[in-house]
C-alpha positions as CSV (number, residue, x, y, z in Angstrom):
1,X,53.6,26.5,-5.9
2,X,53.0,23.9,-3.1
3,X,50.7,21.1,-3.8
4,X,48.8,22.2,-0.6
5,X,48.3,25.6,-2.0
6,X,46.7,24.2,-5.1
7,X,44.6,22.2,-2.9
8,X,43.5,25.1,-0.9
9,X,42.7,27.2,-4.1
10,X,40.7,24.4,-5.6
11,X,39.4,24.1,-2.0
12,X,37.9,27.3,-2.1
13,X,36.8,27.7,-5.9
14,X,34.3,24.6,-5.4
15,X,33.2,26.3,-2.3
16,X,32.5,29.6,-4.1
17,X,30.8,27.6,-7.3
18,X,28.4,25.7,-4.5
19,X,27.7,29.3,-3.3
20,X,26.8,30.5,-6.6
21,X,24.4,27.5,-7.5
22,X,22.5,28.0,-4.2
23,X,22.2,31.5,-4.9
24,X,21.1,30.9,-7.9
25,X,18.8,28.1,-6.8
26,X,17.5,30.6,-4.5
27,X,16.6,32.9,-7.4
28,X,14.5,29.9,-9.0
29,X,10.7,30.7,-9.6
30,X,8.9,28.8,-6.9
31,X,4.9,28.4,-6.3
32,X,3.3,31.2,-4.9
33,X,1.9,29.6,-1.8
34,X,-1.7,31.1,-1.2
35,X,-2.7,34.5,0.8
36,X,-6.1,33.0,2.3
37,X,-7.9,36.5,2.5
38,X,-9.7,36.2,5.8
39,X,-12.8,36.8,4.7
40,X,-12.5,33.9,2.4
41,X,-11.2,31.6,5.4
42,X,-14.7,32.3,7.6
43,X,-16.5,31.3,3.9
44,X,-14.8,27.9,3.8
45,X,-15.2,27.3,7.1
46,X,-19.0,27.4,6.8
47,X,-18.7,25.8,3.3
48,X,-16.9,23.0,5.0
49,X,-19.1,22.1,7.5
50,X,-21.5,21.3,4.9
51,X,-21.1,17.7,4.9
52,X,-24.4,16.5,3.8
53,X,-25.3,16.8,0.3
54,X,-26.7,16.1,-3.2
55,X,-25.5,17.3,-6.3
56,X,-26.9,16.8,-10.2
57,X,-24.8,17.6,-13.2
58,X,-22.3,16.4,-15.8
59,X,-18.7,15.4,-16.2
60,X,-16.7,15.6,-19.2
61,X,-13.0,14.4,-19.6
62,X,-9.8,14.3,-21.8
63,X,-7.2,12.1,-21.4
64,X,-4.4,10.3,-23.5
65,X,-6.2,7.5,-22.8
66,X,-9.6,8.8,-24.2
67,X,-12.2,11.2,-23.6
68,X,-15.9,11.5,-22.9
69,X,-19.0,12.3,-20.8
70,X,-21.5,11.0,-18.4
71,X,-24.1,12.1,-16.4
72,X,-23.5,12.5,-12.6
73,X,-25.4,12.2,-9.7
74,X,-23.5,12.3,-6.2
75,X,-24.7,12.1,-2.8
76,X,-22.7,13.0,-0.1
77,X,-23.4,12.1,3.8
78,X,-20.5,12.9,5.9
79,X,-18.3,10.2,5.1
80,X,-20.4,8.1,2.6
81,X,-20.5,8.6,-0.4
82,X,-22.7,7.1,-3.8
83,X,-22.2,8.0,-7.3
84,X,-24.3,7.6,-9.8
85,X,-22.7,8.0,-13.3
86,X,-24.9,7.4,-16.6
87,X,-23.2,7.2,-19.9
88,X,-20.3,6.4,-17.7
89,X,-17.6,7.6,-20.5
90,X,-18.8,5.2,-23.0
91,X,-18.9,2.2,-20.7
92,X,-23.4,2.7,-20.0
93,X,-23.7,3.1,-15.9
94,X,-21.8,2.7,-13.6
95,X,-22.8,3.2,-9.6
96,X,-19.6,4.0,-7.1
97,X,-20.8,3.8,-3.3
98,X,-18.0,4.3,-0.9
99,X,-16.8,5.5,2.6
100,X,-13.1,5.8,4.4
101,X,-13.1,2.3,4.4
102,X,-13.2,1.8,0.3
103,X,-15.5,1.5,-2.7
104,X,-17.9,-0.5,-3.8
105,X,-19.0,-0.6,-7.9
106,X,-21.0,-2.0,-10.0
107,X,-22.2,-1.6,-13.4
108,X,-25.4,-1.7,-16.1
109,X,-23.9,-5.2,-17.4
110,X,-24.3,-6.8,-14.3
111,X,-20.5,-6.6,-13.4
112,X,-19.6,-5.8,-9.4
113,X,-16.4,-5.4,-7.4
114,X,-14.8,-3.6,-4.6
115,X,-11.6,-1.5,-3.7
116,X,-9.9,0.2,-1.2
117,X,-9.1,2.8,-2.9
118,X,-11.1,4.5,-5.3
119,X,-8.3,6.7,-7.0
120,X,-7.0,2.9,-8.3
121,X,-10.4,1.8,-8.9
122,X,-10.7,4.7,-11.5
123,X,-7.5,4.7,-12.9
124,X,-8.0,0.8,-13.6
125,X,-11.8,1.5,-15.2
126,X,-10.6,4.6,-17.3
127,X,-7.3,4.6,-17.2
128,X,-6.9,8.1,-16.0
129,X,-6.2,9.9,-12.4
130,X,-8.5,11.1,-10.4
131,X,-7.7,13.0,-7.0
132,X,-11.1,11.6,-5.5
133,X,-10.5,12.2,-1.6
134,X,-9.7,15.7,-2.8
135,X,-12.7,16.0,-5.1
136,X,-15.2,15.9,-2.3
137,X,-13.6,19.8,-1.4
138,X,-12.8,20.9,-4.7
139,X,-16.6,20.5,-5.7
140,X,-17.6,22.4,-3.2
141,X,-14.7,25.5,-4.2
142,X,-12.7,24.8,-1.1
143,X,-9.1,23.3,-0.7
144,X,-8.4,19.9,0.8
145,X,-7.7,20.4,4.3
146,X,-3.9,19.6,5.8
147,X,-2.6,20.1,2.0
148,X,-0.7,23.0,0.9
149,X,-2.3,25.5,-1.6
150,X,0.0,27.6,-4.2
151,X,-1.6,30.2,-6.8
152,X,-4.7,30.7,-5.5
153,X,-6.8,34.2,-7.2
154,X,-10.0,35.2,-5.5
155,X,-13.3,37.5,-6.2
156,X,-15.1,38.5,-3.2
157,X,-15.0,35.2,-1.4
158,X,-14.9,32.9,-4.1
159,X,-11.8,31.2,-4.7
160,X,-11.7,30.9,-8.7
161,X,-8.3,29.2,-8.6
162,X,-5.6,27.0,-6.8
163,X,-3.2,24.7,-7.3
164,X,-3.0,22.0,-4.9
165,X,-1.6,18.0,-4.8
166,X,-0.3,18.7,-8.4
167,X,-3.6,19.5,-9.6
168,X,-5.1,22.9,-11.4
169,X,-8.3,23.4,-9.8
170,X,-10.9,26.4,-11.5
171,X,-14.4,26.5,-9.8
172,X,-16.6,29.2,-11.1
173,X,-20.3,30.2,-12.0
174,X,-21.0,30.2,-8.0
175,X,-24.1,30.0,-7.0
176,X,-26.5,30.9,-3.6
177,X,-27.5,27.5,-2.3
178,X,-29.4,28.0,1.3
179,X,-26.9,31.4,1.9
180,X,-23.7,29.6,0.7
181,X,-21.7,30.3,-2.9
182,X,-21.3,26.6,-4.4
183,X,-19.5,26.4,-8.2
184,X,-21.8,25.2,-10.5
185,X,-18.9,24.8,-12.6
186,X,-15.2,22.9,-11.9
187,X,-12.7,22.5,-14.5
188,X,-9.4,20.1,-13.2
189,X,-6.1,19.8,-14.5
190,X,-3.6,17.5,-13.6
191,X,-1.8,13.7,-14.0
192,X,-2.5,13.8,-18.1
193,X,-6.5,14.4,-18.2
194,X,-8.4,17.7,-17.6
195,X,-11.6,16.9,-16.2
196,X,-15.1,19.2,-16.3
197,X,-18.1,18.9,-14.3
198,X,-21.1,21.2,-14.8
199,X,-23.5,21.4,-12.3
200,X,-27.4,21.9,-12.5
201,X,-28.8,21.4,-9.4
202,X,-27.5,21.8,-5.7
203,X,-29.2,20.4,-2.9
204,X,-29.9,18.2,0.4
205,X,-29.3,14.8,-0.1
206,X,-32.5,12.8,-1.0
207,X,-33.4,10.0,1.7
């Protein structure tokens, strides 16, 4: 046999085993992106217009690092942003105010400091990840706009989960807040820590 048949047959058997592997590639389980129900869309675009509130609950988390609780106020005005965290996972208060620009902290033993972006400012406090220009959404049981959604499960108009920038996101307990259904509960998992927030109290933020 001629060495360019050999070459030819070994030509072709790599070119059927790439074939194979693609196919098989193809087969791979992949994430389910989401089937927004209509219905649902029209809900989140009312619940996203909502761009002005006040909220009251808890936060609990677990982490390699550690775990613990605080006590959470938030107050959200378009853009700005100020936290309120008591208990503060062990560490007393801590006070986050923030916009697009950055964050702003300081805490109950008199320590201050800025950053300009608060996901680093809270992994260098607590040592854990926090998706916090998602959070603002996912509080409210909406996805982050202009990010892809996979697995997302549904009842009525309430979203109960999604998965979205790597994270597991479960609101639940909704609750009628001036004609809108707001969670009053959000459990996220994701980046080593699963996070909880309970929430007791819904409303317009206080001037």
């Amino acid at each position: 046999m001629s060495c360019v048949r050999v070459a030819r047959r070994r030509q072709r058997a790599a070119l059927l085993a790439l074939c194979a592997l693609l196919a098989l590639a193809g087969c791979a389980p992949q994430p389910r992106r989401a089937e927004l129900p209509a219905d649902w869309q029209a809900h989140a675009a009312a619940v996203g217009a909502l761009d002005e509130w006040q909220l009251q609950g808890k936060i609990g988390v677990r982490a390699a690092s550690g775990s613990g609780s605080a006590f959470l106020t938030w107050k959200q005005q378009a853009e700005s942003y100020r936290l309120v965290l008591s208990g503060a996972l062990g560490m007393g208060k801590l006070v986050l105010t923030g916009d697009a620009d950055g964050v702003a902290w300081n805490d109950s033993r008199g320590r201050t400091g800025q950053h300009a972006d608060p996901e680093a400012l809270v992994a260098e406090i607590w040592g854990w990840q926090l998706p916090v220009a998602a959070l603002k959404y996912w509080i409210r049981g909406i996805p982050r706009p202009g990010h892809p959604v996979a697995d997302a499960e549904f009842a009525g108009v309430e979203v109960t989960r999604f998965r979205q920038s790597g994270w597991l996101v479960e609101p639940g307990a909704y609750r009628d807040v001036d004609g809108l259904a707001l969670p009053t509960r959000l459990r996220l998992e994701g980046e080593g820590a699963i996070l909880t927030l309970l929430i007791n109290r819904w409303g317009p933020p206080a001037p």
